[in-house]
TIBA-626916 format. One record per residue (C-alpha): residue in one letter; y, x, z. Coordinates in pm, 1 decimal, decimal comma, always signed. Layout:
code:A | py:Y | px:X | pz:Z
...
This chain:
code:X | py:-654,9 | px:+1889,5 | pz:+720,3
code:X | py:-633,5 | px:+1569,0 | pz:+941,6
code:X | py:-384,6 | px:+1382,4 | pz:+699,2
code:X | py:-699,6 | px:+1455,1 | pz:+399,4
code:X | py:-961,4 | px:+1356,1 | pz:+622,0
code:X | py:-756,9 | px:+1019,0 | pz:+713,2
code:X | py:-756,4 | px:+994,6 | pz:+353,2
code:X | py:-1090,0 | px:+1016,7 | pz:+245,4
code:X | py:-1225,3 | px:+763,6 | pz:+530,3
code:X | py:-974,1 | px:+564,4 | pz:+407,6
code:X | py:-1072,6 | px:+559,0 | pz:+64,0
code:X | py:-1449,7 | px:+516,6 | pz:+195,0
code:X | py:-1318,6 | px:+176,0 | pz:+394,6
code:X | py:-1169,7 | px:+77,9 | pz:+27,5
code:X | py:-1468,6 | px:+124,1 | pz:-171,9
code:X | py:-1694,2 | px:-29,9 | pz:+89,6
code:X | py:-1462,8 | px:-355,8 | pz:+137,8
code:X | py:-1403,7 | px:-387,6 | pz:-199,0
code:X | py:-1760,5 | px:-309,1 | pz:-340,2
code:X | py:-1955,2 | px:-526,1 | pz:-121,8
code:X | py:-1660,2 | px:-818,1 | pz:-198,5
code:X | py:-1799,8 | px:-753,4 | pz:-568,6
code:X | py:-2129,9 | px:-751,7 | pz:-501,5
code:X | py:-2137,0 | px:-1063,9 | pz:-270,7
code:X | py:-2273,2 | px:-1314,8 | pz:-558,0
code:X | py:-2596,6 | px:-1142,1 | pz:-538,1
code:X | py:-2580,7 | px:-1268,4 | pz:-160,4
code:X | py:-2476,9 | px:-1642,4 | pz:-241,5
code:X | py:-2674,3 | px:-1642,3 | pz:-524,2
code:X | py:-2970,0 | px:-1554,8 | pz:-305,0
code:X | py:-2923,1 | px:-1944,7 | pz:-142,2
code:X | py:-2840,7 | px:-2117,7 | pz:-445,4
code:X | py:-3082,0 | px:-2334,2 | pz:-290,1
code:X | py:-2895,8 | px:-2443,4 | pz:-10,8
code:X | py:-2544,4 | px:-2727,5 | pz:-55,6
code:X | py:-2239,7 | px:-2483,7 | pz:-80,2
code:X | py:-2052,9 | px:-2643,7 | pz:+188,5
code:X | py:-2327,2 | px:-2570,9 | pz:+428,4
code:X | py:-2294,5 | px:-2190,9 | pz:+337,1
code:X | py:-1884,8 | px:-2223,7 | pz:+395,4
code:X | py:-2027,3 | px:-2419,3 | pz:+774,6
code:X | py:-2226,1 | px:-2103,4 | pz:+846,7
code:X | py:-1982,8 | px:-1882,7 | pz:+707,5
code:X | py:-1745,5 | px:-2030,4 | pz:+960,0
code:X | py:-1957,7 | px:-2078,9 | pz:+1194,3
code:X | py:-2081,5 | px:-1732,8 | pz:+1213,6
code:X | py:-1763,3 | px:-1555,5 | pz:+1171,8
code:X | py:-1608,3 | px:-1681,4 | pz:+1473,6
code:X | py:-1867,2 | px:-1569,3 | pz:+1731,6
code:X | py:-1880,6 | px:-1259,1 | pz:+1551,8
code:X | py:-1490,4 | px:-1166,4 | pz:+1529,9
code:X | py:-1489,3 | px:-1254,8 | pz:+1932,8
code:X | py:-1720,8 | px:-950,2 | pz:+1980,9
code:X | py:-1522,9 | px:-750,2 | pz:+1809,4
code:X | py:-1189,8 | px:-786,9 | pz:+1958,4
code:X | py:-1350,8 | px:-756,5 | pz:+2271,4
code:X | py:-1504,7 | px:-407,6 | pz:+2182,2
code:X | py:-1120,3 | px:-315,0 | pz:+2097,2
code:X | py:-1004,5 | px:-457,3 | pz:+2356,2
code:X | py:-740,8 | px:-622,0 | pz:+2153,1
code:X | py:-664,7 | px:-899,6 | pz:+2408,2
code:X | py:-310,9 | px:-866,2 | pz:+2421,0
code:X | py:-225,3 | px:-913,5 | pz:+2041,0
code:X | py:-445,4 | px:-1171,2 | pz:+2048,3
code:X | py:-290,3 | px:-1335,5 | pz:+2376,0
code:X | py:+50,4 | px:-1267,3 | pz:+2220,2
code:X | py:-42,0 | px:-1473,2 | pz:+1889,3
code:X | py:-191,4 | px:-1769,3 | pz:+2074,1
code:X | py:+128,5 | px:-1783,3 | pz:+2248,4
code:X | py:+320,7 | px:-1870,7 | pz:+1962,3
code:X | py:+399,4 | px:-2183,9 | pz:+1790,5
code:X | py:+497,6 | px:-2020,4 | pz:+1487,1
code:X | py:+205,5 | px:-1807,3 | pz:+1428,2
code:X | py:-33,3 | px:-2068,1 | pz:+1535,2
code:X | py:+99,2 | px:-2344,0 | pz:+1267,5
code:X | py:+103,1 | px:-2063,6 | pz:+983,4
code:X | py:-296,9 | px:-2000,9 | pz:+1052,0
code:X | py:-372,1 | px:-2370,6 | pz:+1055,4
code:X | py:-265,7 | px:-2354,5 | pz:+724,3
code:X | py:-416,1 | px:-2053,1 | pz:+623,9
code:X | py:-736,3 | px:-2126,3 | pz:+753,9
code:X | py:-736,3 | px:-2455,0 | pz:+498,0
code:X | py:-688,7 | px:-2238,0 | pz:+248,1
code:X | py:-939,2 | px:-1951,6 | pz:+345,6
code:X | py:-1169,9 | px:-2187,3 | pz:+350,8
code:X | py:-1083,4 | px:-2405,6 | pz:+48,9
code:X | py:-1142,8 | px:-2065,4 | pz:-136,4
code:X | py:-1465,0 | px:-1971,9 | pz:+17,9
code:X | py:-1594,0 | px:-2298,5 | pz:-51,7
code:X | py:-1518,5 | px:-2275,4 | pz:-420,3
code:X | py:-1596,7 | px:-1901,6 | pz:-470,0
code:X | py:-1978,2 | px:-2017,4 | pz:-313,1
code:X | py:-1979,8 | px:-2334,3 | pz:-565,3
code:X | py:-1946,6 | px:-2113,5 | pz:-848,1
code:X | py:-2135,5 | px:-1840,4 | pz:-769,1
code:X | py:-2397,3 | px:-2092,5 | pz:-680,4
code:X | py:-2341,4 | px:-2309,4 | pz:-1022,7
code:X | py:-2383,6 | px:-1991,9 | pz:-1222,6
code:X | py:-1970,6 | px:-1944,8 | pz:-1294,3
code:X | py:-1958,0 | px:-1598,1 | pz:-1131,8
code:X | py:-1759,8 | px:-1463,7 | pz:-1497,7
code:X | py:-1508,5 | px:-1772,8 | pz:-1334,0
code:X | py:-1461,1 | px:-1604,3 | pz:-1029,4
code:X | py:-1426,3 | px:-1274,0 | pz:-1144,2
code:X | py:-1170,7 | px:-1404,6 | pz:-1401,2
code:X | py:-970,0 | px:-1580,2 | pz:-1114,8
code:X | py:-956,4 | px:-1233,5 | pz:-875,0
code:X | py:-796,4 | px:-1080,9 | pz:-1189,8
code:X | py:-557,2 | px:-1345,3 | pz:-1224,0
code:X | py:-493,0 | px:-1343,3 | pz:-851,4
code:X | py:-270,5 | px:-1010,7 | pz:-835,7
code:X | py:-33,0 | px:-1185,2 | pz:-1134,0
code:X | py:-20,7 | px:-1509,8 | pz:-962,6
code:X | py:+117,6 | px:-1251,0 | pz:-621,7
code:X | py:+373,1 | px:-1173,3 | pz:-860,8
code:X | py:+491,1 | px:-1502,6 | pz:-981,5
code:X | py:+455,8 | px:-1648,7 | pz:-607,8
code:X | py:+703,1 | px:-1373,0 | pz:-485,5
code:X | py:+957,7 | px:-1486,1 | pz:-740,9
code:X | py:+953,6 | px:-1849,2 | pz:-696,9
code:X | py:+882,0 | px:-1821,3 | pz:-308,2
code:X | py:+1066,2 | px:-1526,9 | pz:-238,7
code:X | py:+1307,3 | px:-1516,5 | pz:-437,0
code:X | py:+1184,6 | px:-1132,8 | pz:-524,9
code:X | py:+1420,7 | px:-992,4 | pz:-840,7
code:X | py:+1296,8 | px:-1072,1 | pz:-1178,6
code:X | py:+1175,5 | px:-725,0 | pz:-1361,2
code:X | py:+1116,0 | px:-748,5 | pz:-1699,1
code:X | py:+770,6 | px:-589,7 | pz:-1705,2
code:X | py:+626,8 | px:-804,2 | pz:-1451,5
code:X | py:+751,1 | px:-1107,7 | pz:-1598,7
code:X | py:+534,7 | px:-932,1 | pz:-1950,6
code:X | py:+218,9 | px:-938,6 | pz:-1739,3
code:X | py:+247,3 | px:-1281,4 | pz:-1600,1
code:X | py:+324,0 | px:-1406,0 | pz:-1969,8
code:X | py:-1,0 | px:-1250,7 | pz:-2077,1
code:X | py:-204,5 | px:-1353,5 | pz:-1788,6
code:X | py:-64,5 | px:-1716,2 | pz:-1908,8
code:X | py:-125,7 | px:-1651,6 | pz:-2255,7
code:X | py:-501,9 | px:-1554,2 | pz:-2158,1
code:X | py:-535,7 | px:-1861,7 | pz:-1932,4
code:X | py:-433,9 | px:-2125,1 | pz:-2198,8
code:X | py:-671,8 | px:-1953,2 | pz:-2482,9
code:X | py:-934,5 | px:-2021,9 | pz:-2231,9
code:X | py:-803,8 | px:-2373,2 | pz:-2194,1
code:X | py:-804,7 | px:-2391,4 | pz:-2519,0
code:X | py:-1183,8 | px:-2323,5 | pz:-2599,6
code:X | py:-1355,5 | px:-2448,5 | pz:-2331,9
code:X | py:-1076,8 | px:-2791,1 | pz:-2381,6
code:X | py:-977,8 | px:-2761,4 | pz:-1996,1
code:X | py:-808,3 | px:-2559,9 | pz:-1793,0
code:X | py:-1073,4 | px:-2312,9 | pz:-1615,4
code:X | py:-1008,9 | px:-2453,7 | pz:-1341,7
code:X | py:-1254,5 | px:-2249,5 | pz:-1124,4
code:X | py:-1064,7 | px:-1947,1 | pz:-1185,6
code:X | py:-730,1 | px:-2091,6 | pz:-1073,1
code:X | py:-855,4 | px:-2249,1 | pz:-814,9
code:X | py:-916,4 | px:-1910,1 | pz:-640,2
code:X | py:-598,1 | px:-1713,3 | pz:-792,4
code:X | py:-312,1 | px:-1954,7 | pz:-628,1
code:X | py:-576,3 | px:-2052,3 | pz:-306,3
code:X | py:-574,8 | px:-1633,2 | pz:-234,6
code:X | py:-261,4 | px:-1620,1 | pz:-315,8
code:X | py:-66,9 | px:-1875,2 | pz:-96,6
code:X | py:-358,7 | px:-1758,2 | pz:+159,5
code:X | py:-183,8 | px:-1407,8 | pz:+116,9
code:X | py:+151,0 | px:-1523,7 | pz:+130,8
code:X | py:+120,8 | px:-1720,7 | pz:+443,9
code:X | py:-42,6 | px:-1402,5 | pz:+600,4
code:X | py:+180,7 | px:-1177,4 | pz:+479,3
code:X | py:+456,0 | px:-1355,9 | pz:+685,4
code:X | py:+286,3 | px:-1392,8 | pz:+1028,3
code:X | py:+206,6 | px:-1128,9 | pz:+1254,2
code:X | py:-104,6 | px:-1098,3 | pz:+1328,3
code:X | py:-361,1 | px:-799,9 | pz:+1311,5
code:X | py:-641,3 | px:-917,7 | pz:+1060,9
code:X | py:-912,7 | px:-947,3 | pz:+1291,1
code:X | py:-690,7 | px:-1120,2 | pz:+1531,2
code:X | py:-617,2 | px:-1332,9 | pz:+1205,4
code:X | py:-966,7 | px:-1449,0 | pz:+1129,5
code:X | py:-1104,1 | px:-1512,2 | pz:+1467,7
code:X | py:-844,9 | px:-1810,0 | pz:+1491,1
code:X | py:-865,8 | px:-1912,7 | pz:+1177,3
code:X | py:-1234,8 | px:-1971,3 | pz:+1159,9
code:X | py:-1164,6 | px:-2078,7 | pz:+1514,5
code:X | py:-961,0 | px:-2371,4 | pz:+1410,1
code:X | py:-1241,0 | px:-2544,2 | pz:+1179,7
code:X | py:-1547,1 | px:-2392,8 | pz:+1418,8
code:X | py:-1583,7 | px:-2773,5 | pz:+1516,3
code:X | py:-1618,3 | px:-2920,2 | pz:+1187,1
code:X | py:-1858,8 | px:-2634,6 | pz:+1083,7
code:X | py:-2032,6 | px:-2664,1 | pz:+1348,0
code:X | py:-2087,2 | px:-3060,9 | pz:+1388,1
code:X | py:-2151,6 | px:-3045,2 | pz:+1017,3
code:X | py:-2467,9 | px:-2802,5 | pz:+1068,4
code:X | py:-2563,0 | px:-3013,0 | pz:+1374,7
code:X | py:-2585,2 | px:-3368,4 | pz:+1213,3
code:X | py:-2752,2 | px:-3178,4 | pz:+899,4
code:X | py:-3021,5 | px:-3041,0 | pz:+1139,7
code:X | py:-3052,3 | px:-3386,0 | pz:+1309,5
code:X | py:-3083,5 | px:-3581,9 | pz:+1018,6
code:X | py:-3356,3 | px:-3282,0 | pz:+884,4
code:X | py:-3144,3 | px:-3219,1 | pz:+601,9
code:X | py:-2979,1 | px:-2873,8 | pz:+717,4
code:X | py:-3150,5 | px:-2516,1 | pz:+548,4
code:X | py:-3100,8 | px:-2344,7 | pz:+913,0
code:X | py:-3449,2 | px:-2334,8 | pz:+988,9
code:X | py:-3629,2 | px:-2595,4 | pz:+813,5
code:X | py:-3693,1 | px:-2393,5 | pz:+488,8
code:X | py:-3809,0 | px:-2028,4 | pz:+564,5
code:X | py:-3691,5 | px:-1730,5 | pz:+781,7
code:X | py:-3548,9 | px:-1556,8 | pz:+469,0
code:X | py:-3309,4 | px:-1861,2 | pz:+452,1
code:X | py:-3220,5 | px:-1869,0 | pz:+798,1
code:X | py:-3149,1 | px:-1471,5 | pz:+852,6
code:X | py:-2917,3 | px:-1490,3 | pz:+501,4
code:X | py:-2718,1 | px:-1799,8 | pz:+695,0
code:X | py:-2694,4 | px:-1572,9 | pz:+1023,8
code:X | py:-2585,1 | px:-1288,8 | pz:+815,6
code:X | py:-2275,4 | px:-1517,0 | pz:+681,2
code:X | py:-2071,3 | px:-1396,9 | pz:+965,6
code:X | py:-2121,1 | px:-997,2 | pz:+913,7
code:X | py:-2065,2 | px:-1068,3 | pz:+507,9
code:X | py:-1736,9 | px:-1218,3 | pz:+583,4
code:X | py:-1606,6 | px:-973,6 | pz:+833,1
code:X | py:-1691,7 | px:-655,5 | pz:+801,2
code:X | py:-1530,7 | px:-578,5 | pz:+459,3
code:X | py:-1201,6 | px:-752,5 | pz:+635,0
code:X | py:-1268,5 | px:-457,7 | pz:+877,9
code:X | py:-1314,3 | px:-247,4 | pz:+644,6
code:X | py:-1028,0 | px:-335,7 | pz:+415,3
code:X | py:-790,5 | px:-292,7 | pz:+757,1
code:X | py:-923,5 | px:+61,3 | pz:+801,2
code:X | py:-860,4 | px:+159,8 | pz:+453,9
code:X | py:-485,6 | px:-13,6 | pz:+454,7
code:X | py:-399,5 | px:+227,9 | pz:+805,2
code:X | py:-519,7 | px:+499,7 | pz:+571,5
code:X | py:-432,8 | px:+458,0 | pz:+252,4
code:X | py:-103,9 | px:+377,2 | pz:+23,8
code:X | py:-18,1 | px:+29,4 | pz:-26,3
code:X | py:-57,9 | px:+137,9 | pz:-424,6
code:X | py:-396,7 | px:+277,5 | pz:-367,9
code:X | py:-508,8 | px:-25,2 | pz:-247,9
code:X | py:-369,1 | px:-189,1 | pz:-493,4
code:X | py:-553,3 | px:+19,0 | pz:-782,4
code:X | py:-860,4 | px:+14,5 | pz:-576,1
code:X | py:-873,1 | px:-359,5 | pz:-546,0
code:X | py:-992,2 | px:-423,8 | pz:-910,9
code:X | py:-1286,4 | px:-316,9 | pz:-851,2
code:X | py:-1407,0 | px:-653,1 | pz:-669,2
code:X | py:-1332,9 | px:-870,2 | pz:-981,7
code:X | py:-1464,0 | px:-570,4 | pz:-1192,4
code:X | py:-1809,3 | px:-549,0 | pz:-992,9
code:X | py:-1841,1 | px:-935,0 | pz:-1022,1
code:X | py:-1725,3 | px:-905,1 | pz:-1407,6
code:X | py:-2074,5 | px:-709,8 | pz:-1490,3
code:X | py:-2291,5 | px:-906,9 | pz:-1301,0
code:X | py:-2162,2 | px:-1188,4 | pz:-1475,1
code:X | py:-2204,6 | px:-1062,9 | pz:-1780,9
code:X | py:-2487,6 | px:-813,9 | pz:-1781,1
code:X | py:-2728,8 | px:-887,6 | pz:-1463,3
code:X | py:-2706,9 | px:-1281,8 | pz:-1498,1
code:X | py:-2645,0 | px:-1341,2 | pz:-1861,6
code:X | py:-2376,9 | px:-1587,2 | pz:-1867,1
code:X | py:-2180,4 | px:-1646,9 | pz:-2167,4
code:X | py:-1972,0 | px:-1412,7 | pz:-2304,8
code:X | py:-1778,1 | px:-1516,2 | pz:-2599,7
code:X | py:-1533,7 | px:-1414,9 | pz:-2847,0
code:X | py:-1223,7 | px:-1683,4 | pz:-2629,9
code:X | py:-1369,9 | px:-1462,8 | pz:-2345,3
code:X | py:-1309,0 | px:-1156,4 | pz:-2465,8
code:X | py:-951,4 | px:-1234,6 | pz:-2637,7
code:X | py:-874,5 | px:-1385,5 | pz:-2253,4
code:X | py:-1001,5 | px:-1100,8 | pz:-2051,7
code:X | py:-850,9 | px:-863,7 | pz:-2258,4
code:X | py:-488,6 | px:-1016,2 | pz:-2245,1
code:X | py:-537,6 | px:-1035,1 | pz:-1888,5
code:X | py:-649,2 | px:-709,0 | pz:-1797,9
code:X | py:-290,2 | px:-593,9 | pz:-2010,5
code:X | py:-102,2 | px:-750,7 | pz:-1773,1
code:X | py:-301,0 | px:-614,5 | pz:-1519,8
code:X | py:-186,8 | px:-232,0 | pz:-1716,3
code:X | py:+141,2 | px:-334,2 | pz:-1732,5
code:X | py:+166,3 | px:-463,9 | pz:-1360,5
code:X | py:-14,1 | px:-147,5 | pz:-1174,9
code:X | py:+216,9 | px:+125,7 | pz:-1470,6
code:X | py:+536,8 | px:-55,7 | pz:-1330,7
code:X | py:+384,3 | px:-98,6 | pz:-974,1
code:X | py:+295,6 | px:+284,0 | pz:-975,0
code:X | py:+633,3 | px:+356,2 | pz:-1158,1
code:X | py:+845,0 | px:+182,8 | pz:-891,1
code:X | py:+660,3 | px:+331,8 | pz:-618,8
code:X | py:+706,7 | px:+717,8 | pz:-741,8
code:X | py:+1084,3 | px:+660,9 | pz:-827,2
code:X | py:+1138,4 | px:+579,0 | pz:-421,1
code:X | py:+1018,7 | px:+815,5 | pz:-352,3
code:X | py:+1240,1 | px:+1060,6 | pz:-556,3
code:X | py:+1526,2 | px:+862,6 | pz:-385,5
């Protein structure tokens, strides 16, 4: 009775990190009026503060001690942080340049580019399946290429950023929390000098415009880190695979706003992309699912 309760909070965590991750455009679309990189400072800026508070209600001072005290895990989340926050920056530019059907189309990819990272990085066996999905995912990426007469570059952008941002992660230990204090730790300065010399000159949106503006910008911090809260709840809980399944419903989310709430273009190179993409996607999570139930036979 425990073990199914653990389970259903768990899957609760899931659906809550991953649905507000695919509803988050109508948030940054909400300040389309304000310069994206001063939505990544306050996103920063406001996550910091933020995961403080809540290491300190978990009293999680140890691992955190324990992580500052290494060289290792220290150098890995300098990088990591440049690339957290080289793909927040562009996943706010295109929500706020009306390319959301870009961004969904790049957390598809993302899961395929994971696959093609582990073999080149490491070194992971080749499986015949997997290599089919990546084929198609490449397939769908040049058709769009192809029609718009560049690569969607958007959409790439945030694949291989997540992805090398997951890779690094995935090899340094570090609880998540832990994870993201440091790294929005690390570039706290430059977010915060950057709002600061905005505000001076009177160019900043933190209260010059209205109080709507200036509670969304606050509210940067809980939109960042409570789904990574969430999403570490529902990974304690939950099989790796469900995650995995569950997961596609960010992109998905962010797939119908695109298409149905704000209208963007939809065409026929669209759908022929999409829908080799989201084959390789079938093809990755059958073999994923069929790997996973033949350990466990063994």
């Amino acid at each position: 009775m425990f073990e199914s309760y653990r389970q259903k909070m768990g899957f609760f965590y899931a659906i809550a990190a991953f649905g507000l991750w695919g509803l988050v455009p109508l948030y940054y679309k909400s300040l389309q009026h304000v310069l994206p990189l001063e939505i990544l400072a306050h996103r920063v800026a406001w996550s910091a503060p933020l995961t403080l508070v809540l290491i300190a209600i978990s009293r999680d001072w140890g691992a955190l001690r324990k992580a500052l005290s290494s060289r290792r895990v220290i150098t890995t989340l300098v990088l990591s942080s440049m690339l957290v926050a080289t793909n927040w920056f562009i996943f706010i530019y295109a929500i706020n340049t009306n390319r959301v059907l870009q961004a969904s189309l790049g957390y598809f990819i993302n899961p395929l580019v994971n696959v093609l990272l582990g073999i080149v990085l490491l070194k992971e066996r080749l499986q015949t399946l997997k290599i089919a999905a990546v084929l198609l995912a490449a397939a769908g990426t040049i058709n769009l290429a192809l029609s718009y007469g560049r690569l969607p570059w958007i959409s790439l952008a945030l694949a291989f950023s997540f992805g090398f941002y997951g890779y690094l992660r995935k090899n340094v230990e570090i609880e998540s929390v832990n994870g993201l204090f440091i790294e929005t730790s690390l570039i706290f300065p430059l977010a915060f000098f950057y709002i600061l010399i905005r505000g001076l000159k009177g160019q900043g949106a933190f209260g010059a415009i209205d109080w709507q503006t200036t509670l969304l910008l606050v509210s940067a911090g809980a939109v960042t880190t409570f789904p990574l809260v969430w999403f570490t709840c529902a990974t304690r809980r939950l099989q790796y695979a469900t995650i995995g399944i569950i997961q596609y419903l960010t992109p998905t989310l962010q797939f119908l706003l695109a298409v149905f709430y704000y209208k963007e273009p939809f065409s026929s190179s669209h759908i022929i992309t999409f829908c080799l993409i989201w084959s390789g996607l079938g093809i990755f999570m059958t073999d994923s699912l069929f790997q996973l139930r033949r350990h466990k036979i063994t």
